[in-house]
C-alpha positions in Angstrom: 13.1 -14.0 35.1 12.2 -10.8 33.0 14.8 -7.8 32.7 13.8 -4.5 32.7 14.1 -3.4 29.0 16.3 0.0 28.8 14.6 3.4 28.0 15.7 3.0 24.2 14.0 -0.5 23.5 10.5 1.0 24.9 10.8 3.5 22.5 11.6 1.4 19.9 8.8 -1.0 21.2 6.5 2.2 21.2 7.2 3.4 17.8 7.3 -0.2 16.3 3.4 -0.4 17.4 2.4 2.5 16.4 3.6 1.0 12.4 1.8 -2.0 13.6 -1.9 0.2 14.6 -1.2 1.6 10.6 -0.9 -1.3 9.6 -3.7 -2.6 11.1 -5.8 0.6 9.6 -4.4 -0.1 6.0 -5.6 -4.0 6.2 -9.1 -2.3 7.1 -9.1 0.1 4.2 -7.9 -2.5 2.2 -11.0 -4.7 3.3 -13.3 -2.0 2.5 -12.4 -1.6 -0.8 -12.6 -5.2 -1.2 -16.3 -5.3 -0.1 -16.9 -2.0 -2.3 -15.6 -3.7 -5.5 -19.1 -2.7 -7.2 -19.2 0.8 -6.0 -19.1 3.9 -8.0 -15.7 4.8 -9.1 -15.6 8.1 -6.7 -15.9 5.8 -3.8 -13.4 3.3 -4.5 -11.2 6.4 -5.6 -11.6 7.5 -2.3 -10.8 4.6 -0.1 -7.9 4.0 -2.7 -6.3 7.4 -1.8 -6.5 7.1 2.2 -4.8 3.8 1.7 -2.3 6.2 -0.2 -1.9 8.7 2.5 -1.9 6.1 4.9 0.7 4.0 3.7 2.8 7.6 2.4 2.6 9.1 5.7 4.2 5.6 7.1 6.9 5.5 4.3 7.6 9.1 5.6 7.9 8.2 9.4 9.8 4.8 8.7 12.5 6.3 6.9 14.0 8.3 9.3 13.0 5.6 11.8 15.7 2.6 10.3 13.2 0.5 10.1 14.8 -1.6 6.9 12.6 -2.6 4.5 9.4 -1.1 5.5 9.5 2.0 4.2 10.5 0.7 0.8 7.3 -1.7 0.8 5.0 0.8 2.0 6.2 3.4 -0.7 5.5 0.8 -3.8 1.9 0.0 -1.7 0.7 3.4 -1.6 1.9 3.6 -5.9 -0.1 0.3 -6.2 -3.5 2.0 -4.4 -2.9 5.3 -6.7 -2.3 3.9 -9.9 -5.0 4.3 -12.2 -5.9 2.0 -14.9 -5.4 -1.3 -13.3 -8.1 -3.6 -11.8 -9.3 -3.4 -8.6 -9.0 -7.3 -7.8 -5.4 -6.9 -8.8 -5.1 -3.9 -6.8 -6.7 -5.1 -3.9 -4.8 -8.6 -4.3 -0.9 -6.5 -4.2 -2.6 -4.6 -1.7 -3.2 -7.1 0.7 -0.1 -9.2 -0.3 1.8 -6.2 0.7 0.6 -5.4 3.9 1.1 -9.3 5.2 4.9 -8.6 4.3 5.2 -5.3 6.4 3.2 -7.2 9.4 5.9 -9.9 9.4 8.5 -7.7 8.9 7.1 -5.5 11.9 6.3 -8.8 14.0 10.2 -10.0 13.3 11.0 -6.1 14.3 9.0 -6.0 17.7 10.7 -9.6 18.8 14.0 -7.9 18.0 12.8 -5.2 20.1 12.1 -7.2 23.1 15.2 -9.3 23.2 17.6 -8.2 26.1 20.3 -5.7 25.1 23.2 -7.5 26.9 22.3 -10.9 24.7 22.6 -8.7 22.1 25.8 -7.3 22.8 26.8 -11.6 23.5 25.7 -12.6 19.7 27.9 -10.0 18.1 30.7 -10.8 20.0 30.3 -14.5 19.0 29.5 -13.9 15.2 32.8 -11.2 15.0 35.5 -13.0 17.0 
């Protein structure tokens, strides 16, 4: 039988897709600079910096959200897409190896989120007796 979820867990549940749709719009960006690895260097400056805005704006958001992690990884990820002087397969390699580690963390986040708040309240009473 499903509970209702309290007003607080949508939210959360809310705000942890909304990471989840950036997410999804970084691993597109990152695939189009993977396709455009023989562009001119304007272009894949360009696609480089929304993946930086992107991925800043989230850092930004996710650190006043408590989200762990997250913020931290998307901060070094939007370093990696505006650091100049590397290659682009590395780039787009850290790029993509990145983005799989914020979807996990978000997918480990978002079954948090769902969980029941009184089985919650029942597992930290067991691990702190």
């Amino acid at each position: 039988m499903a509970q209702k979820q309290s007003a607080s867990q949508i939210r959360r549940i809310e705000e942890l897709q909304h990471y989840v749709r950036t997410v999804d719009k970084v691993r597109k960006l990152i695939a189009e600079l993977e396709s455009n690895r023989a562009a001119k260097l304007r272009i894949i400056n360009g696609i480089c910096a929304n993946i930086a805005r992107e991925l800043s704006h989230m850092r930004q958001r996710g650190l006043t959200a408590n989200l762990g992690t997250l913020p931290d990884v998307a901060g070094q990820l939007a370093v990696v897409a505006n650091r100049a002087g590397t290659g682009i397969n590395m780039k787009v390699r850290a790029l993509a190896d990145g983005v799989n580690s914020m979807t996990i963390q978000l997918d480990q986040s978002l079954k948090a989120a769902h969980e029941p708040e009184k089985d919650k309240d029942k597992n930290k009473d067991k691990e702190n007796p």
